[in-house]
C-alpha positions in Angstrom: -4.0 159.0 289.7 -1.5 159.8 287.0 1.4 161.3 289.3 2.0 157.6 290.4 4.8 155.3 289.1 4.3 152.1 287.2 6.2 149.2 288.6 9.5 148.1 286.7 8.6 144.7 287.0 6.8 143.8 283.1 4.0 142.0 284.0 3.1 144.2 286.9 3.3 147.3 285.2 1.0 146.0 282.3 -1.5 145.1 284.8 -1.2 148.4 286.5 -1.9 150.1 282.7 -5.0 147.6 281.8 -6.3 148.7 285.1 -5.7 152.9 284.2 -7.1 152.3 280.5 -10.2 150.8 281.6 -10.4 152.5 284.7 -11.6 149.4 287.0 -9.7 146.6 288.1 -13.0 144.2 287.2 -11.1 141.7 284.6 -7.9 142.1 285.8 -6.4 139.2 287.5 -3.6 137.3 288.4 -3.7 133.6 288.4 -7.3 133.7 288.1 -8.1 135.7 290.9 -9.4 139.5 291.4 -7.0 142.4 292.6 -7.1 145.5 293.9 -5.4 148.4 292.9 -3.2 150.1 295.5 -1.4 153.1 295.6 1.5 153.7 298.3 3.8 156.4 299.1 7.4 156.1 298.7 9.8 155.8 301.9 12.2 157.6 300.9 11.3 159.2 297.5 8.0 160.5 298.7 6.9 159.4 294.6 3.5 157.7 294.8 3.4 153.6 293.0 1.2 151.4 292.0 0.9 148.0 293.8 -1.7 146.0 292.6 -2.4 142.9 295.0 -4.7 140.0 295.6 -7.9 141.3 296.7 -8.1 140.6 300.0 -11.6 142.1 301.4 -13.7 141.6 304.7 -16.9 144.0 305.5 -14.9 147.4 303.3 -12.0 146.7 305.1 -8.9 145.0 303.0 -5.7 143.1 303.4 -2.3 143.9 301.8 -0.1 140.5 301.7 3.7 141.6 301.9 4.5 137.6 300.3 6.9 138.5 297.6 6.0 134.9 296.2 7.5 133.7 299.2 11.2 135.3 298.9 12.9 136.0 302.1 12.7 139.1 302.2 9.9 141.6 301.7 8.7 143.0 298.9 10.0 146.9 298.6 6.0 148.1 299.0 5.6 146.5 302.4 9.0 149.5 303.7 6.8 152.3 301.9 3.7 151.5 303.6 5.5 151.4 307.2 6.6 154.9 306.7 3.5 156.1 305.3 0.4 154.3 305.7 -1.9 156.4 304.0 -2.7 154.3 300.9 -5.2 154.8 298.2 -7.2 151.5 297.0 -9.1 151.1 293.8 -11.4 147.9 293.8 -13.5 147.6 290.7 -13.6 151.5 290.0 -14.5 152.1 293.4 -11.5 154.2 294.8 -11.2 155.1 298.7 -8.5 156.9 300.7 -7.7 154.4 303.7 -5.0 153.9 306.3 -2.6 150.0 306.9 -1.6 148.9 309.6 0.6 146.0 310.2 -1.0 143.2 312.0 -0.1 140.4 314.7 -1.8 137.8 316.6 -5.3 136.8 316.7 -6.3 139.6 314.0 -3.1 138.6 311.8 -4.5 135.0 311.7 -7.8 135.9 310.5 -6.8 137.6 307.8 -3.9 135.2 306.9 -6.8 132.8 306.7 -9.0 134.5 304.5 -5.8 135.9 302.6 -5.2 132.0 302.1 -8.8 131.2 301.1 -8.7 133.9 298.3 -4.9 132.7 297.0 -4.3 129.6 298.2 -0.9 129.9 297.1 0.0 132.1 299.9 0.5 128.9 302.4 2.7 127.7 300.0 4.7 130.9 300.2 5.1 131.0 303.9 6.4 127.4 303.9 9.5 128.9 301.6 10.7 131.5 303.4 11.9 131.7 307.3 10.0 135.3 307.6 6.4 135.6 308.9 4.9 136.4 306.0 3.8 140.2 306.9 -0.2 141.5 306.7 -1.6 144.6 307.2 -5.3 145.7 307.4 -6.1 148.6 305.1 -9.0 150.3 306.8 
């Protein structure tokens, strides 16, 4: 997708451009672990971003992590994909159309818990902020 917009943050943005110049996000990782390649729909600006993330994935299904390395307030992806949930996501250089949705109870737990067993760091990042950590199910 080459109508998208790279993220103004350094590192993430050359992430984001290994991932389009090899076109798969096998060998891409952050801290050592795999990530999947995400592409949202602006809020308000209606321009399409990148927003590579952790990969997160149970039985095709995956899970965005709205952690912003524990901040207190979310990161500006997690507002685009409440307005428009339609979200694109490229694991390896398998790329599917899918729908988030934000999750609570029972199904937020298990997929905080496997979000925590594929970056443990996460747990930390809850612990630093007073916000529940948001989730959503990309399906």
């Amino acid at each position: 997708m080459t109508d998208a917009e790279l993220s103004p943050t350094d590192w993430v943005r050359e992430q984001t451009e290994q991932i389009l110049k090899q076109g798969t996000t096998d060998g891409v990782e952050i801290f050592d672990r795999p990530v999947v390649l995400f592409t949202t729909t602006g809020a308000k600006s209606g321009k399409k971003r990148y927003v590579p993330l952790m990969r997160v994935e149970e039985n095709g299904k995956y899970a965005m992590v709205a952690s912003k390395g524990g901040a207190p307030e979310h990161p500006s992806w997690y507002f685009n994909v409440k307005a428009n949930p339609a979200v694109t996501a490229q694991d390896g250089d398998k790329v599917v159309q899918l729908t988030a949705r934000e999750l609570s109870g029972h199904e937020r737990e298990h997929w905080w818990k496997l979000a925590v067993e594929a970056y443990p760091p996460y747990a930390e990042y809850q612990t630093k902020t007073d916000r529940q950590i948001p989730v959503f199910v990309v399906e």
